[in-house]
C-alpha positions in Angstrom: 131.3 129.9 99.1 129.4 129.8 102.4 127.3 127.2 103.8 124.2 129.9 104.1 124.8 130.3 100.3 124.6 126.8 99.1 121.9 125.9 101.3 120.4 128.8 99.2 120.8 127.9 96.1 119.9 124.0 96.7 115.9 125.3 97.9 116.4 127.2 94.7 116.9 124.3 92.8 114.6 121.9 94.3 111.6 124.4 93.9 112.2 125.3 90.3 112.1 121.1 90.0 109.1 120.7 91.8 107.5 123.5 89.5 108.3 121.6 86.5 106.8 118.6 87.9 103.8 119.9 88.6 103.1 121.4 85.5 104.0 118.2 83.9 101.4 116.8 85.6 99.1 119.6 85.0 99.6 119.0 81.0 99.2 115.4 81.4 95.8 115.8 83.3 94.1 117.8 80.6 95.0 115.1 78.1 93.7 112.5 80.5 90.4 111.4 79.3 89.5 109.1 82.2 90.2 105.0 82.9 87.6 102.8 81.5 86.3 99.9 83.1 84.5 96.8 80.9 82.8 94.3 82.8 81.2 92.2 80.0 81.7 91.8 76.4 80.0 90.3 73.6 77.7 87.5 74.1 76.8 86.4 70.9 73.3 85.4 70.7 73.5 83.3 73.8 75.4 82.3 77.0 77.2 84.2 79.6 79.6 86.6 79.1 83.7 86.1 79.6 83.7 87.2 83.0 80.4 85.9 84.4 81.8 82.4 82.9 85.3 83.0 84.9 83.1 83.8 88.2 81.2 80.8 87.7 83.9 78.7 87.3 85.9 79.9 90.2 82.4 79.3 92.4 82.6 75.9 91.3 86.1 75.5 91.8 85.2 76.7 95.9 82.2 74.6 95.9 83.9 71.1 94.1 84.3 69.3 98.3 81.4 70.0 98.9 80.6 68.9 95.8 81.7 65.9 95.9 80.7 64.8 99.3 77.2 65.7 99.3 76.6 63.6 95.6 78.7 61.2 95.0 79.7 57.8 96.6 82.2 59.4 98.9 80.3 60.1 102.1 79.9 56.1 102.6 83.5 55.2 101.7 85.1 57.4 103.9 82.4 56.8 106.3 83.1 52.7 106.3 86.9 52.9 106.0 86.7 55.6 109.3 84.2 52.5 111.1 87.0 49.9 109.5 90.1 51.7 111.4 88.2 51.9 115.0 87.1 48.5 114.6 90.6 47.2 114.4 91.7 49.4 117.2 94.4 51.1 115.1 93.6 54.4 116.3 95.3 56.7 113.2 97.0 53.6 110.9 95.9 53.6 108.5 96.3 57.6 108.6 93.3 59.7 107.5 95.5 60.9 104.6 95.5 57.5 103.2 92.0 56.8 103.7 90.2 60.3 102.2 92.9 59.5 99.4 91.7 55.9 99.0 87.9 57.0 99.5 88.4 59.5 96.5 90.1 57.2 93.8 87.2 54.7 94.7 85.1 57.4 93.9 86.5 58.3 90.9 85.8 54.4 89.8 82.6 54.5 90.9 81.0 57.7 89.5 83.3 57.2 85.9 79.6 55.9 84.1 77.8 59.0 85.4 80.6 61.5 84.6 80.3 60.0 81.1 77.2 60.6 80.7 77.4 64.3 82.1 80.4 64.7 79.7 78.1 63.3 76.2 75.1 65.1 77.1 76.0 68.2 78.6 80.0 69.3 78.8 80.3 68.3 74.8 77.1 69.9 73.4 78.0 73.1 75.3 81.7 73.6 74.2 80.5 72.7 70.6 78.4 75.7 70.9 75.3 73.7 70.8 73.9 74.7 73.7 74.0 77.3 76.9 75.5 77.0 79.9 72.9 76.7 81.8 71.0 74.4 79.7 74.3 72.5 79.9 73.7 72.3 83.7 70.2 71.1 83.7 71.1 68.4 81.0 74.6 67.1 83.3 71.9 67.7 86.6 70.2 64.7 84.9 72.8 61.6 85.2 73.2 62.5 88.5 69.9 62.8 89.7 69.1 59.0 88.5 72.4 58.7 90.3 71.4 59.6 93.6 67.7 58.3 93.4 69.3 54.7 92.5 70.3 54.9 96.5 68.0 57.2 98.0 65.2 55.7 100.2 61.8 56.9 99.9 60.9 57.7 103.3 64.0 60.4 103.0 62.5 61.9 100.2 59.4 61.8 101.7 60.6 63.8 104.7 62.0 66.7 102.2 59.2 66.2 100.5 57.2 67.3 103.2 58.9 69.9 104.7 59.6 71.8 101.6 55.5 71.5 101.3 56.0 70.2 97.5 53.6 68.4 95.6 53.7 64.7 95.1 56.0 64.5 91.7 55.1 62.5 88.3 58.6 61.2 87.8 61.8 61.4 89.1 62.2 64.5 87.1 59.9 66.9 88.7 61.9 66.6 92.1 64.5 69.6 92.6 67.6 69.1 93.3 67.4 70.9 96.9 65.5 67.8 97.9 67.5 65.0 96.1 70.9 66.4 97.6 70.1 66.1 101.3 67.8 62.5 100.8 70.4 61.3 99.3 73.0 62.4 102.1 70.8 61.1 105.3 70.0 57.5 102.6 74.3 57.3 102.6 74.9 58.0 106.4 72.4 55.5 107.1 74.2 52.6 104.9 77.3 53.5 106.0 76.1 53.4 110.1 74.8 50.1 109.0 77.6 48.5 107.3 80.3 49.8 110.2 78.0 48.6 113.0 78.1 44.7 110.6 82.3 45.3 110.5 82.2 46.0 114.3 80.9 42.4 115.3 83.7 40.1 114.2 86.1 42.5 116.4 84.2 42.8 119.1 83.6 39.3 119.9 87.4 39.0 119.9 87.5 41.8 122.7 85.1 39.9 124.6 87.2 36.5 124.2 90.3 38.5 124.7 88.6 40.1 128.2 87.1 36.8 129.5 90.5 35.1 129.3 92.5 37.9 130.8 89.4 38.3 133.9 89.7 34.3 134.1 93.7 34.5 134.9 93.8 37.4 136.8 95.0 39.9 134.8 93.1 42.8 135.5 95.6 45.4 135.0 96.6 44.5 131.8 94.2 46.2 129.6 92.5 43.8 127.2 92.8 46.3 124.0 96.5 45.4 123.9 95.7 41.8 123.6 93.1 42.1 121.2 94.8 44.3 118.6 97.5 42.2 117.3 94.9 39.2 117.1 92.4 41.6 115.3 95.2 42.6 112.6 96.0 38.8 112.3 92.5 38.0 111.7 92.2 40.8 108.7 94.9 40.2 107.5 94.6 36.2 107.1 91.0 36.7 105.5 92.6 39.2 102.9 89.8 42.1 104.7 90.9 45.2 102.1 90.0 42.9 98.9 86.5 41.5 100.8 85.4 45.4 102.2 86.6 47.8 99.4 85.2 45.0 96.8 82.0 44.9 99.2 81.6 48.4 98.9 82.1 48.9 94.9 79.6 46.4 94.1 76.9 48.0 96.6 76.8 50.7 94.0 76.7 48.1 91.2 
């Protein structure tokens, strides 16, 4: 049999395949009635549906650092321990690993009560059925509100106060949360400034010690920050300076 012959044949066979595919597919398509798409399902007689509940928890779940720096005791822990490290000249030791993982367990301690609270008045009620979602969030908004006020200066709120153009409040309740949030953040950098310009002091009178000696012998080259390190670290060290500053900065929240 010739080449020209079997080459025949072969098309042959490969078009009377793609003929049957195609009226396979043809058969297929009128039985086809279409591909249905449900976004939603049944809500019962309140609350969000399955999906809206997935997207809100996965909103969350992208919002929870920012979250948890902007309402919660972590912005002047990490804050302090950040002052702490420059004070002592360490430069990255401790790391900033340790530190943000320190700030965030002392966090944990320090906002247990109001996560408590959230969790009995709001989380509970609303996975017993007992009440919406979003009620659920105004009711766990309300722990954390007292919360923030606790440390929150007036004069901060004041300044939101007044350029949001809201009214003076009745209580504490009445203020929205768009204006306890960023009081509350400008109140913790201001504590935190404070309390890392009170840690600098101690240190930096050893500098000055350290630089007057070295000045007074003639050592001009030698730069005074070596010196002053090792006696700095002594110094922390001999008045046990984790306990005093980490126990300083729980019971300011106390």
């Amino acid at each position: 049999m010739s080449r020209s012959r079997l080459k025949t044949r072969f098309i042959a066979l490969s078009l009377i395949l793609i003929g049957m595919a195609l009226q396979a597919a043809v058969a297929a398509e009128k039985d086809f009635s279409g591909i249905e798409l449900r976004i939603g399902g049944d809500t019962g007689k309140s609350g969000l549906t399955t999906p809206l509940q997935i997207l809100v928890l996965l909103t969350l779940l992208s919002l929870i650092p920012a979250i948890l720096v902007s309402v919660t005791s972590f912005t002047r822990l990490v804050i302090v321990a950040h002052f702490l490290r420059q004070a002592l000249g360490t430069q990255t030791m401790p790391p900033n690993q340790v530190l943000v993982g320190l700030s965030l367990f002392l966090t944990f301690f320090i906002m247990q009560p109001v996560a408590e609270k959230m969790n009995q008045e709001a989380l509970q009620p609303m996975l017993d059925g007992k009440i919406t979602e979003m009620q659920a969030l105004e009711q766990a908004s309300g722990p954390l509100r007292q919360f923030m006020l606790r440390y929150t200066r007036e004069k901060d709120l004041a300044l939101f106060m007044n350029m949001a153009k809201q009214p003076r409040p009745r209580d504490a309740r009445d203020i929205p949360m768009r204006i306890v949030i960023p009081s509350f953040m400008i109140s913790e950098l201001k504590t935190a400034f404070q309390i890392g310009f009170a840690l600098f002091i101690p240190f930096l009178v050893i500098d000055m010690v350290v630089a007057s000696i070295l000045l007074a012998m003639g050592m001009m080259q030698l730069p005074p920050v070596v010196v002053s390190t090792p006696f700095k670290i002594l110094l922390f060290v001999m008045v046990d300076g984790w306990n005093l500053v980490i126990g300083s900065l729980v019971k300011s929240f106390y």
